[in-house]
C-alpha positions in Angstrom: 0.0 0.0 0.0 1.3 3.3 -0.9 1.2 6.5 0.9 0.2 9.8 -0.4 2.2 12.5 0.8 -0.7 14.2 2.8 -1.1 10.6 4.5 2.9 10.5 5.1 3.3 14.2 6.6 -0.3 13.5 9.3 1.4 10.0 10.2 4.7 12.0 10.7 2.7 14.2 13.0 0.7 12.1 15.2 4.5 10.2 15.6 5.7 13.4 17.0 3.4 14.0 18.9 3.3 11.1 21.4 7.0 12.4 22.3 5.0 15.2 24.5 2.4 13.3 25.5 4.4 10.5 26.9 6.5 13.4 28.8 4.0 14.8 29.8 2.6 12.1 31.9 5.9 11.7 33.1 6.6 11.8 37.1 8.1 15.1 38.2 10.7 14.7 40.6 10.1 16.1 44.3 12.1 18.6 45.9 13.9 16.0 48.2 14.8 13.7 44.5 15.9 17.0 43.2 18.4 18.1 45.5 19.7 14.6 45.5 20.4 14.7 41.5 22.1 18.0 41.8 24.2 17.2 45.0 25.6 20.3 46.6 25.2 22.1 43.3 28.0 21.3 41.2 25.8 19.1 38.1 25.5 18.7 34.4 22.7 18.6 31.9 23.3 17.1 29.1 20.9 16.9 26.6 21.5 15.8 22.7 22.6 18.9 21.5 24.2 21.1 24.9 25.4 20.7 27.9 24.6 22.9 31.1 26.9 22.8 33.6 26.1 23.9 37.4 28.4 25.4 39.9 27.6 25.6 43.7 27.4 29.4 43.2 24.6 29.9 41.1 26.4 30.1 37.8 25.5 28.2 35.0 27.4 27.6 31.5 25.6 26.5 28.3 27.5 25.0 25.5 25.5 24.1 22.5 26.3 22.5 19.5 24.2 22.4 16.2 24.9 21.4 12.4 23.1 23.0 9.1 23.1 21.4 6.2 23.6 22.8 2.7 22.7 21.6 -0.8 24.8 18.6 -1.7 25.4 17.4 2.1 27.5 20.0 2.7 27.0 21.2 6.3 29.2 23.4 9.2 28.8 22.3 13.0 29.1 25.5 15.0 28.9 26.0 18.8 27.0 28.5 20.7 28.0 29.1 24.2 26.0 31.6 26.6 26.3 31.5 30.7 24.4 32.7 33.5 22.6 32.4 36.8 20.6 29.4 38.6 18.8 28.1 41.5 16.6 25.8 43.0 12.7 26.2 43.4 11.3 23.6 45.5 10.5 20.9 42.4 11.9 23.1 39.9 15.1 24.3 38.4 15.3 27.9 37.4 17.6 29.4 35.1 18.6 33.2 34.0 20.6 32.9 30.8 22.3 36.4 30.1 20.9 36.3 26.2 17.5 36.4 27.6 17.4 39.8 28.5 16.8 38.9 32.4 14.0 36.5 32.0 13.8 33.5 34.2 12.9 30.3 32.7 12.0 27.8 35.3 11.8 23.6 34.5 10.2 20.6 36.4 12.0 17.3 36.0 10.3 14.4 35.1 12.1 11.0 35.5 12.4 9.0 32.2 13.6 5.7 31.4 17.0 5.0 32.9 19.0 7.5 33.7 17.6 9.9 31.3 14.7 13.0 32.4 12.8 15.4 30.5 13.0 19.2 31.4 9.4 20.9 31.4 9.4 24.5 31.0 9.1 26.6 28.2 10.6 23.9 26.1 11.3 20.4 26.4 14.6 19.3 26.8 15.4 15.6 27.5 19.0 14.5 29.0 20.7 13.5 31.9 21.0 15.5 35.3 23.6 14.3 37.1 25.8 15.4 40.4 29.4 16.0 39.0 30.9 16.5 42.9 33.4 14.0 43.5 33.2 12.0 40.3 35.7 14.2 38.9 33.7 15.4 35.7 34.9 18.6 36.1 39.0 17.6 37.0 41.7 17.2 34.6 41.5 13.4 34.8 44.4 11.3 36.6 47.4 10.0 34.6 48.3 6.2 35.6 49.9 5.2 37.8 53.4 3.7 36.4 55.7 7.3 35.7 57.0 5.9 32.8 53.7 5.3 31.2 53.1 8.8 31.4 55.9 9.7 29.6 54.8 11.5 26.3 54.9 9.0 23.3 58.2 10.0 20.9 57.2 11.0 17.7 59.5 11.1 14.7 57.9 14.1 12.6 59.7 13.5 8.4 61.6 16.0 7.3 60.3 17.4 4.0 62.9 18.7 1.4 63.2 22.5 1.0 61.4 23.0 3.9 62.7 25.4 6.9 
């Protein structure tokens, strides 16, 4: 049986929309399940495309990442950073992004599948929300153990002719 495109772009629809309405009905997390997640305030969000990440402080970074495609598959990747303030509102998470000209977005958590949650605000962002104090997320990352392991590896770079 073949599809017309009207019948192709409504079943693509009604696919996309269940993502919502599946979120929707999604637990939020309590205040107590919140404050676990983001420990003593050093935590990342990571969702797909970005990457928030929390300081005890009440600053928070955004790094976001997103690809456009040109005719012919041709595409750039660019990155778009932006930082700014958070806190903690009983079951929600409120952010203050310095590109929004001062306005406060604020986001329940629902628990997903796994590790993963959806944030419910004025978009909806799915991702993990994770603690990052003591795990060392945020540390340069140990070297072994063995000193001569972390020697740096020799490399013999060729000499090419003429060159300087």
């Amino acid at each position: 049986m073949r599809l017309n495109g009207l019948a192709m772009l409504l079943l693509a629809a009604s696919a996309a929309a269940i993502v919502p309405i599946a979120a929707a009905n999604a637990q939020p997390l309590q205040s107590s399940e919140l404050k676990a997640r983001t420990g003593d305030g050093r935590f990342e969000f990571r969702g797909r495309t970005l990457v928030w990440s929390f300081t005890p402080d009440g600053k928070v970074t955004s790094d976001y990442t997103t690809s456009r495609m040109e005719l012919g598959g041709i595409g750039e990747t660019f990155g778009l950073k932006d930082s700014g303030t958070w806190r903690r509102d009983g079951d929600r998470l409120c952010i203050t992004w310095q590109s929004g000209q001062g306005s406060e977005n604020c986001y329940t958590v629902a628990q997903g599948q796994g590790r993963m949650v959806t944030l419910m605000g004025p978009q909806m962002i799915e991702g993990t929300l994770e603690s990052s104090a003591g795990t060392g997320h945020s540390d340069t990352p140990a070297g072994p153990s063995n000193p001569v392991a972390r020697e740096q590896p020799k490399v013999r770079v060729p000499r090419i002719p003429g060159a300087r």
